[in-house]
C-alpha positions as CSV (number, residue, x, y, z in Angstrom):
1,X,153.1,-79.6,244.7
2,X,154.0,-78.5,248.3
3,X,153.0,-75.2,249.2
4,X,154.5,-72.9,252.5
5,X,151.5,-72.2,254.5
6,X,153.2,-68.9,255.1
7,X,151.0,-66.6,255.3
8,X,148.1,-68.2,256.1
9,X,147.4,-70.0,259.5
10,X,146.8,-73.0,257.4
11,X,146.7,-74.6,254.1
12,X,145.0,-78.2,253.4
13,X,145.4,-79.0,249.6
14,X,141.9,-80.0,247.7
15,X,140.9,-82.0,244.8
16,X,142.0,-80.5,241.6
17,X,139.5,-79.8,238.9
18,X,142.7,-79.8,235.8
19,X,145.7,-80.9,235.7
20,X,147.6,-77.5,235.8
21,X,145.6,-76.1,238.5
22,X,146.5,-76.9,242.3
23,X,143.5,-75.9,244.7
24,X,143.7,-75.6,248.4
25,X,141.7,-74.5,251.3
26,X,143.7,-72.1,253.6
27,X,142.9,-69.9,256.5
28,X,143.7,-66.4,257.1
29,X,142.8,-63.7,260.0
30,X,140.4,-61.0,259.7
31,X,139.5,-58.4,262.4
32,X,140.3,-61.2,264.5
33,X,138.0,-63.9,262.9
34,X,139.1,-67.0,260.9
35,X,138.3,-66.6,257.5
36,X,138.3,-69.7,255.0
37,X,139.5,-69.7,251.0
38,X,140.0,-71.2,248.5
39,X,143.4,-70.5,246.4
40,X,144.3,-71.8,243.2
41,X,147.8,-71.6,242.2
42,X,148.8,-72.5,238.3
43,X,151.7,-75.7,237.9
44,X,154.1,-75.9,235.4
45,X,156.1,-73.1,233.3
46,X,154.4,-70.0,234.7
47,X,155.8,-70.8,238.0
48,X,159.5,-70.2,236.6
49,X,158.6,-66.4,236.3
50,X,161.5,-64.4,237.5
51,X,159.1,-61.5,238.8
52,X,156.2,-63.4,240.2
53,X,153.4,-64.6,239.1
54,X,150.4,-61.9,238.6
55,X,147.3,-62.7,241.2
56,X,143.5,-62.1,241.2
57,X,141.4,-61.7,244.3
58,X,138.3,-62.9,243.4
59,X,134.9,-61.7,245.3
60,X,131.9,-64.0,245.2
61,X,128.4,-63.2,245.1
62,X,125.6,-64.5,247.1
63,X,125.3,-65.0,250.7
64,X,125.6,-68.2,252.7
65,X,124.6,-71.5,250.4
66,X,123.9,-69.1,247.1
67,X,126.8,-67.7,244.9
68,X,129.5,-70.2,247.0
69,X,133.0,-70.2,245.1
70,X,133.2,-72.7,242.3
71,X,136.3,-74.6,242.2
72,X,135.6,-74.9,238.9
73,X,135.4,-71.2,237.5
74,X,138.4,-70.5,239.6
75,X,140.8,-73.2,238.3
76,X,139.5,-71.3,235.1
77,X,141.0,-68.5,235.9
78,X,143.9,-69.4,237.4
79,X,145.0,-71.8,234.4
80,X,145.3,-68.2,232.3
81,X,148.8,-68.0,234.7
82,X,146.9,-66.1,237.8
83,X,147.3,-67.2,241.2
84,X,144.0,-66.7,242.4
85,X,142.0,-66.1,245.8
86,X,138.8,-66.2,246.7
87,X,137.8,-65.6,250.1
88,X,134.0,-67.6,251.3
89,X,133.6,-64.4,253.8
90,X,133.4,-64.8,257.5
91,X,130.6,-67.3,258.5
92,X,131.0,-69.3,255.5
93,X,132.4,-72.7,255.2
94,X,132.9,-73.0,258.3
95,X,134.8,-69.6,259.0
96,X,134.1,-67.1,262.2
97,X,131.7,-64.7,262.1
98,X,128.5,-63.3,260.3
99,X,128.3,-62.4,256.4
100,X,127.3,-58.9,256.8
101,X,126.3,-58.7,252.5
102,X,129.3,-55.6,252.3
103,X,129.9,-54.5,255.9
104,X,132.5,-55.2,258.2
105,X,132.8,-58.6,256.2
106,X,135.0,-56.0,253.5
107,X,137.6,-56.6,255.5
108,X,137.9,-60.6,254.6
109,X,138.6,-59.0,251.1
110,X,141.1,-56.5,252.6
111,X,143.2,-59.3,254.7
112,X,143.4,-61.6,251.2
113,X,144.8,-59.0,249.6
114,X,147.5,-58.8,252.2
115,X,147.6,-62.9,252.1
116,X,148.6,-62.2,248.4
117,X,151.0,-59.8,248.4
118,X,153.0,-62.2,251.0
119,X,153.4,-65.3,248.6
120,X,156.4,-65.4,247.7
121,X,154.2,-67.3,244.2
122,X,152.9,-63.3,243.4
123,X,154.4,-60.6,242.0
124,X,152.8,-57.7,245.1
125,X,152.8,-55.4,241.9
126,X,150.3,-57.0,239.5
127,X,147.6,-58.0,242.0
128,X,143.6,-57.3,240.4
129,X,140.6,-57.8,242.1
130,X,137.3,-59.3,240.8
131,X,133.7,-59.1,241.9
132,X,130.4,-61.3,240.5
133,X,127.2,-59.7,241.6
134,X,127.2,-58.8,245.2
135,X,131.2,-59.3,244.9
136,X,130.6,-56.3,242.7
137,X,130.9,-53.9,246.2
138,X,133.2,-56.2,247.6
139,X,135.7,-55.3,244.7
140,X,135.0,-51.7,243.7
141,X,135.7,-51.3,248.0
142,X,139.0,-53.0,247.8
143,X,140.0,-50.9,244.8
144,X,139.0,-47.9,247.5
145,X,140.8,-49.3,250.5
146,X,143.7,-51.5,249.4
147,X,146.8,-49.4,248.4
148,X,149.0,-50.6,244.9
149,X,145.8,-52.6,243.3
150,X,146.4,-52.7,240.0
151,X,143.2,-53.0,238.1
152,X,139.3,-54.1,239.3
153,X,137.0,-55.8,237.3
154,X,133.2,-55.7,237.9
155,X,131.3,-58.6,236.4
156,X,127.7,-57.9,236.6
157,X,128.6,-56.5,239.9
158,X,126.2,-54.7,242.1
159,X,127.2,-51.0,242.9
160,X,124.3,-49.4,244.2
161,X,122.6,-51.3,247.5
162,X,119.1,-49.2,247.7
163,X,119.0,-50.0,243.8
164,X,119.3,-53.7,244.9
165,X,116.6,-53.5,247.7
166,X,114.6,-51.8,244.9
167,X,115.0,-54.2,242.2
168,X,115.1,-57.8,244.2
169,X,112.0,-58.2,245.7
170,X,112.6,-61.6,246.3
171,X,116.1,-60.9,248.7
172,X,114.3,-57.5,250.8
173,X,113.4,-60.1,254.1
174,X,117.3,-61.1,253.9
175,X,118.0,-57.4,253.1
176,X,116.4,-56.4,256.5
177,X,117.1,-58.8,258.7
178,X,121.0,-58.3,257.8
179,X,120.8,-54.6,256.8
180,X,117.8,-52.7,257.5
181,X,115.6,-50.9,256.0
182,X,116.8,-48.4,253.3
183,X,114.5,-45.6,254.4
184,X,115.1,-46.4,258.6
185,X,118.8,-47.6,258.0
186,X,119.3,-45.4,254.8
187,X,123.3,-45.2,256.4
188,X,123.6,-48.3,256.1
189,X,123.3,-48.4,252.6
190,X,124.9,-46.0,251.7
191,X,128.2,-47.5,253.7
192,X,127.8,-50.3,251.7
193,X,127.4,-48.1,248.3
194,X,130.6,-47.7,246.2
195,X,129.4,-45.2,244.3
196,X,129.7,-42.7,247.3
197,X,133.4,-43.3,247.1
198,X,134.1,-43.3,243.6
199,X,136.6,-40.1,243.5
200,X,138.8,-42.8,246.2
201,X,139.5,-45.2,243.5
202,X,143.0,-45.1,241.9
203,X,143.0,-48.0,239.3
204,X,141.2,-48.6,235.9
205,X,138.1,-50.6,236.4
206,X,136.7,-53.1,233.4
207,X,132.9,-53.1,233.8
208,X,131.1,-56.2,231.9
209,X,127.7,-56.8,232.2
210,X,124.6,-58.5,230.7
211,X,121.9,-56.7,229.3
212,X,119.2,-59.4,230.0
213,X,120.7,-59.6,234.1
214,X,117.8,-60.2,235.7
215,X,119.9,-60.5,239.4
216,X,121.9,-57.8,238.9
217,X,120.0,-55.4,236.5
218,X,122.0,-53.5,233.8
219,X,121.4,-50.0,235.6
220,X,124.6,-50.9,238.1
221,X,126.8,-51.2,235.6
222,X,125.3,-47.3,233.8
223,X,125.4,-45.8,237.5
224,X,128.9,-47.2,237.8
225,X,130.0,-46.2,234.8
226,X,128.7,-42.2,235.3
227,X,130.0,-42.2,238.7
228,X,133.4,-43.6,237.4
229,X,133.3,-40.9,234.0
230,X,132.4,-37.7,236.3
231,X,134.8,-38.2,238.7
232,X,137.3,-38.5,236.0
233,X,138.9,-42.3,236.6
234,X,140.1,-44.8,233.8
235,X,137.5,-47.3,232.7
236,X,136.6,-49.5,230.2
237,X,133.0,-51.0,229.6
238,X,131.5,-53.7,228.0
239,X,127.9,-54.9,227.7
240,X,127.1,-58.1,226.5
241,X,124.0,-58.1,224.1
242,X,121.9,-60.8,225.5
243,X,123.5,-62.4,228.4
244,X,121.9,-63.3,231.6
245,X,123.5,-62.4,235.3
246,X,125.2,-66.4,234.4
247,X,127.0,-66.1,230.6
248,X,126.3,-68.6,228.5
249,X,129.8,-71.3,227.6
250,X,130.7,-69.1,224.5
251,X,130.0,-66.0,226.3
252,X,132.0,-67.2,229.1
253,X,134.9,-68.2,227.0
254,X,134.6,-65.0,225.1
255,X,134.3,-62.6,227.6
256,X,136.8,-64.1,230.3
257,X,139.7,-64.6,227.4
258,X,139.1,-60.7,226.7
259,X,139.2,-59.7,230.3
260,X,142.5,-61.4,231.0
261,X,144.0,-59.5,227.8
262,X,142.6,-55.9,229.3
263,X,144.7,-57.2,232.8
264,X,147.6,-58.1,231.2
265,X,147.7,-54.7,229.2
266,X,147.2,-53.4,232.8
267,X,150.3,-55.3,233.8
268,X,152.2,-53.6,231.2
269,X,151.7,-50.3,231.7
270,X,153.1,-50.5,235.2
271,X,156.2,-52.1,233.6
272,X,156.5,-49.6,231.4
273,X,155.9,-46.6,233.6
């Protein structure tokens, strides 16, 4: 399938992982850096959709080499009729910049989110955004800064960044050398904790997350959750009895299958309203 390259500076199509899946690797511009991507864009009958197809901006976890995007989970997602991107953040595969683990590298989120609502493939209206474990700030940040998002789902997302420092031992080097300290650079932190901005969020957010997460510990998703309930916002929340920060293949099947129902019902309530 030939795809416009409008709006990104480029768009080099990539090996597809099913056959109604087409996967590229495009380019965009962020605070001035190239950012790379990878887009998935479902073939067939859902492209024939008078209003667009509905999009998902998907935030990755990780840093660097750990938690990369898996052309595999996303031609997952986008074969349930989602055109879906998932920006690498700047300094990754082979993109300008530094990852900054939820600073300025927010904006990478922000700028896809414009990317989307340009293709002519999306319908601007029904665009959700996604976050897996340290995509978990990404997300609940572009649910804060980017205006019309319809929905945000938090998959064993991180929310709180001094509760990661506190819980991963093993990431507190990386945390310093890219952050700080939380007790010398406690601002820092805090900038890069959703939770302080809460009351700014004007979506529903889906919250799923595994009590036996031993990445992401279950205490994010309860701190998300009370943040979300006292300052009032629409949420829903499920915790899976038993899954690790990676669901298991039923899990998986399970849980993503329900998610895209909870988006679509999001979809049509901005129809019907």
């Amino acid at each position: 399938m030939h795809l416009d390259p409008k709006p990104f500076l480029d768009i080099v199509p990539i090996p597809a992982c099913q056959p109604d899946v087409a996967l590229y690797t495009v380019s965009y511009l962020s605070q001035g850096l190239v950012v790379k991507a990878m887009l998935a864009v479902p073939e067939g009958q859902a492209q024939e959709l008078v209003h667009g197809m509905p999009a998902l901006l998907y935030c990755r976890g990780g840093i660097r080499g750990v938690g990369k995007v898996r052309a595999e989970r996303i031609s997952q997602l986008a074969s349930f009729g989602y055109v879906v991107l998932a920006p690498h953040y700047r300094g990754n595969e082979g993109g300008e910049g530094r990852d900054e683990f939820g600073g300025e590298d927010r904006h990478d989120v922000f700028a896809a989110y414009e990317m989307l609502r340009q293709l002519p493939q999306v319908d601007a209206g029904r665009i959700s955004v996604y976050g897996f474990s340290r995509g978990g700030i990404m997300a609940l940040f572009a649910a804060i800064e980017c205006p019309g998002m319809l929905a945000a789902v938090i998959w064993n997302g991180v929310s709180d960044m001094f509760l990661t420092y506190e819980e991963r031992v093993d990431l507190r080097r990386m945390l310093r050398r890219i952050v700080g300290h939380p007790r010398k650079q406690a601002e820092a932190y805090r900038m890069r904790t959703p939770l302080y901005r809460i009351a700014e969020i004007a979506c529903p957010v889906l919250i799923i997350h595994g009590t036996e997460d031993q990445n992401v510990g279950v205490e994010h998703a309860h701190r998300l959750a009370k943040a979300l309930e006292r300052e009032n916002k629409p949420y829903d929340f499920w915790l899976a009895k038993g899954a690790s920060h990676l669901f298991a293949g039923q899990d998986m099947e399970v849980y993503t299958r329900s998610m895209f129902g909870w988006l679509d019902e999001q979809g049509k309530r901005i129809r019907a309203d």
